[in-house]
N, C-alpha and C positions, 0 to 999 in steps of 0.2 A: 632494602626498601628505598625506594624514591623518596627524598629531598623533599617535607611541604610544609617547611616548616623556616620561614629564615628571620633570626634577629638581625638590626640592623645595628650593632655595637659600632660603630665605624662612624656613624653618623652624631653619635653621641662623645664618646671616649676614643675616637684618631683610630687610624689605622691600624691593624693588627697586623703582628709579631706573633710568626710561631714560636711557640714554645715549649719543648718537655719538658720540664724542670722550673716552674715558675716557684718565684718566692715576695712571699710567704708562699707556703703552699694551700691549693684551695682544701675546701673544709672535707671532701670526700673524692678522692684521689678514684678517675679510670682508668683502668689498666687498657692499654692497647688504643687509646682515643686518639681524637684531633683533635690537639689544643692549641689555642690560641691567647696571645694576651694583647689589652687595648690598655693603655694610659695616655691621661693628659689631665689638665688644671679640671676636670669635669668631676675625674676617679681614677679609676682601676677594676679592669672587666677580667675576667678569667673565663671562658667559654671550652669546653670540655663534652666533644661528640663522638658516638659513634650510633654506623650504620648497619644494625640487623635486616636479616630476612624479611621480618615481621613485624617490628619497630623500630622506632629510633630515640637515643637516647642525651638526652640534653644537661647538664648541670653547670648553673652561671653563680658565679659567685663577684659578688661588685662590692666594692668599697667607694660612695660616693659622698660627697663635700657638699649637694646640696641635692632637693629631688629632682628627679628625671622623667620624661615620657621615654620609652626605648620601644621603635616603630617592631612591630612582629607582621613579616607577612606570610599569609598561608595558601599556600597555591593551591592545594586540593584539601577534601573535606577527611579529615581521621577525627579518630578521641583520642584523647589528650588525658593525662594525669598532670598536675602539678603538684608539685610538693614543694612547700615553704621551710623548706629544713629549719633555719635559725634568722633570726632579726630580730628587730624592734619593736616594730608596727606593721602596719597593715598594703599590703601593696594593691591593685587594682588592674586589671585584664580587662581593658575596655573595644568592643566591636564600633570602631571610627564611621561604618556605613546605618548601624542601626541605632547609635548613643546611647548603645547598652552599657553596663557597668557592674563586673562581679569583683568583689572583694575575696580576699583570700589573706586569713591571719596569719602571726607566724604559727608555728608549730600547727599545722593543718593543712589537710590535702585535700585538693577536690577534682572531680572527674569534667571533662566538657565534651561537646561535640561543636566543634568549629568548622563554619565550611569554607570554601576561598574566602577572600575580603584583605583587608587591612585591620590590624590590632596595634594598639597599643599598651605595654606592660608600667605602668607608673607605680616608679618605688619613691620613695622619703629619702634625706637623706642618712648614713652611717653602713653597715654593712648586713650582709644576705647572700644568703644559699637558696638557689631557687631549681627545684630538680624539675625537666619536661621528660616524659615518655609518651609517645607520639604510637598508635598503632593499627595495622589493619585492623577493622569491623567485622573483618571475614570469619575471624576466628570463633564469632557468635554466629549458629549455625546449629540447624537441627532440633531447635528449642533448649538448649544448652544454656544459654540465659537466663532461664526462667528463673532460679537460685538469685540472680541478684536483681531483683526488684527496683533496687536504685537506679540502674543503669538502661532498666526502659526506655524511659523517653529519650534518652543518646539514641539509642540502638535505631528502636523508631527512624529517627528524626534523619541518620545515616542514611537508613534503609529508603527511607521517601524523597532522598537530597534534599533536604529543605535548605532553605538558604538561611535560615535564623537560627542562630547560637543558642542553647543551651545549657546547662550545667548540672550536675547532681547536687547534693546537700554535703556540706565538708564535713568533712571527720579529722579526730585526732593524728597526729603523728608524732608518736614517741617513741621510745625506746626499740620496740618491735619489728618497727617499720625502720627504722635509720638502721639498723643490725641486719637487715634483710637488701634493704639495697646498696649497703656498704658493699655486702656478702655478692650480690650483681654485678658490680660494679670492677671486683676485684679479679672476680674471675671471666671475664668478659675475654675475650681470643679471637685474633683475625685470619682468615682463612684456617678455619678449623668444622670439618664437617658436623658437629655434634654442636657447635656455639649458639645456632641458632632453636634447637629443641630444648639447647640450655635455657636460654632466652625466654621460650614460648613457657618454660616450666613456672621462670621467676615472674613471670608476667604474672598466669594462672593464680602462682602461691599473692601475689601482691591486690589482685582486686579479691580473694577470697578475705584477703586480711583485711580490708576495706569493707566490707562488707560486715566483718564480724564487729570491726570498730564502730559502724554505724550504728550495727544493734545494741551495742553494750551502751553506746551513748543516748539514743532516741528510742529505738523500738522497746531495750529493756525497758525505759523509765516508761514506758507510753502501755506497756502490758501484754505487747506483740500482737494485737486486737487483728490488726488485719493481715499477717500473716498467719493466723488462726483462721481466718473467713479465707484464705488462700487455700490451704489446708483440706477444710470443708468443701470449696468448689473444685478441687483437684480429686481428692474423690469421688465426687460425686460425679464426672467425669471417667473416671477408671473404672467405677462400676458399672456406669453405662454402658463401657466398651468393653468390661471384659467379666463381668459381674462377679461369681465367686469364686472365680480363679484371680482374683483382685488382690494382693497383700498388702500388711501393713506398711513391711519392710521396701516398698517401692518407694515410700514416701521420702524412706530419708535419702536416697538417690536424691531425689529431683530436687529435694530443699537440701541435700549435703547437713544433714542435721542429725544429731542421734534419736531413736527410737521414744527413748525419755523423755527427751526436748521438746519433742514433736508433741509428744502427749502431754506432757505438763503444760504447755500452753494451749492445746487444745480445750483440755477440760477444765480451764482457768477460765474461758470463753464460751464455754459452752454445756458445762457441768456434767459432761459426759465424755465416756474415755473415746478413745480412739477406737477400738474394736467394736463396743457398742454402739458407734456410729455406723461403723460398716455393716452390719449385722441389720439395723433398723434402713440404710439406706439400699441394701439387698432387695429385703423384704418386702420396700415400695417398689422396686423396679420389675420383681418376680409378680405382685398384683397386678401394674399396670400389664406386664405384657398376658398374665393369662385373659385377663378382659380382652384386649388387644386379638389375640391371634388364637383364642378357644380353641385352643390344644395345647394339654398337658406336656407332650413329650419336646412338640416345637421349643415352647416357653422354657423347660428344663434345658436344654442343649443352649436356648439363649443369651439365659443366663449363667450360663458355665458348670452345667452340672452337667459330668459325664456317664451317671448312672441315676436309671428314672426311680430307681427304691430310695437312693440318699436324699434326691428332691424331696421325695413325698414325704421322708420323715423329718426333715430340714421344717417343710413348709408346717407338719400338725404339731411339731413342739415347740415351736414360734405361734404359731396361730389357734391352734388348739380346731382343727378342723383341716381335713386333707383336701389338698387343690382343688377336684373335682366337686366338693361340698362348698370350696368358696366360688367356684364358676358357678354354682348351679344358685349358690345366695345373691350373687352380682345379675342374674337373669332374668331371677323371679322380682328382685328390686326394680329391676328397667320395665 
């Protein structure tokens, strides 16, 4: 992956020194990287890169003797993960063109969508682990997104080039996450045909986990209200398009959620299960279209019934009255 991503350590903490083997060693060791080290009266930088396919992966680790702005320019527009692995306080990712300003704690990650410009990264003084993964957009494709809600308005904001920064909502990062990109980090290999599927997999596994952190922190406490009404308009969708050939089990494809899950929050919102929904949102689309298109057998084939005897008995023990009786009730009504 091309390069769009450059801290300007050099400008802060002196000229960089390669280095394999720095000491101390930084807090999360990459196998196969580019490492460099800066010192001078300012600190001590450790800067630690490598370049995939798909992304690119950044981890700085600074010891410094008073706070710093550290200039970051970004030549073309990716999203961005940051991860504050360890520190004190709180650092700041500020957009220098729009005087914007996202804070980011320790122990917490947050997602961005950055397009070129000028940034600057201002930490406090004492020391910090600050992890960047930088990555193509591309990989969200085909409605494959849809799962993570958080990450809309990035995806968006890529997709339309905007020129204005955004960010998602932070989440925790603990144990789960540092054991996960330790585990990245260590098996990472240079010219190796499979490095980069590897890559694309840890990626995957890493905004899935961010995502689940999100909910366990916000959505659980909040009652998942509106990924229930997500739920709801996602079906109601599938039945339009495919009506009773619709399952349940599609649902947890596209939300990556168990069957349970799905319904326990469902009927938490709505006092009604999941199947029962589908059954009564059937039922409306089967009336509207035999109004619609007054014929019985159109209206069965439309909405996915591939034998006109199982419609008709679908429709009288639902409705207590066979299609042709509710066409002829909807007629003499108009």
């Amino acid at each position: 992956m091309k390069v769009s991503s450059q801290l300007d350590l050099a400008s802060v903490f002196g000229s960089a020194i390669s280095s394999l083997d720095p000491e101390p060693p930084p807090y999360i060791r990459m196998k196969h990287a580019e490492t460099h080290l800066h010192s001078n009266e300012a600190g001590r930088a450790i800067l630690q890169s490598f370049d995939g396919l798909l992304g690119y992966l950044n981890i700085l680790d600074l010891q410094t003797t008073a706070a710093q702005h550290i200039p970051l320019t970004i030549s073309r527009a990716d999203l961005h993960i940051f991860y504050f692995l360890q520190g004190q306080s709180t650092l700041m990712i500020r957009d220098l063109h729009e005087q914007q300003t996202y804070t980011l704690a320790a122990a917490r990650g947050r997602y961005f969508y950055l397009p070129a410009g000028n940034y600057e990264i201002q930490v406090q003084a004492g020391d910090l682990t600050l992890l960047n993964f930088y990555f193509r957009c591309s990989i969200f494709r085909d409605g494959n997104e849809r799962p993570f809600r958080f990450l809309h308005p990035l995806i968006e904001a890529y997709r339309q080039e905007s020129p204005l920064c955004c960010s998602s909502i932070d989440f925790r990062v603990g144990p789960r996450t540092i054991s996960r990109l330790r585990y990245l980090c260590q098996q990472l290999k240079k010219a190796d045909f499979d490095n980069d599927q590897f890559i694309y997999h840890e990626l995957t596994e890493l905004i899935k986990l961010s995502r689940d952190k999100i909910f366990e922190e916000y959505e659980q406490r909040l009652g998942s209200s509106e990924e229930a009404l997500d739920i709801y308009r996602e079906m109601q969708r599938l039945i339009q398009l495919k009506g009773q050939e619709f399952r349940i089990e599609e649902l947890c494809d596209i939300f990556s959620k168990t069957k349970q899950y799905l319904g326990r929050i469902f009927k938490k919102k709505f006092k009604q299960s999941l199947q029962d929904t589908r059954k009564q949102l059937l039922i409306e689309r089967i009336k509207e279209q035999i109004v619609l298109q007054q014929s019985i057998t159109e209206t069965a084939y439309t909405c996915g019934f591939n034998n006109l005897y199982h419609f008709s008995t679908f429709f009288k023990n639902e409705l207590g009255m066979s299609p042709s009786e509710y066409l002829k009730s909807q007629e003499e009504a108009d």
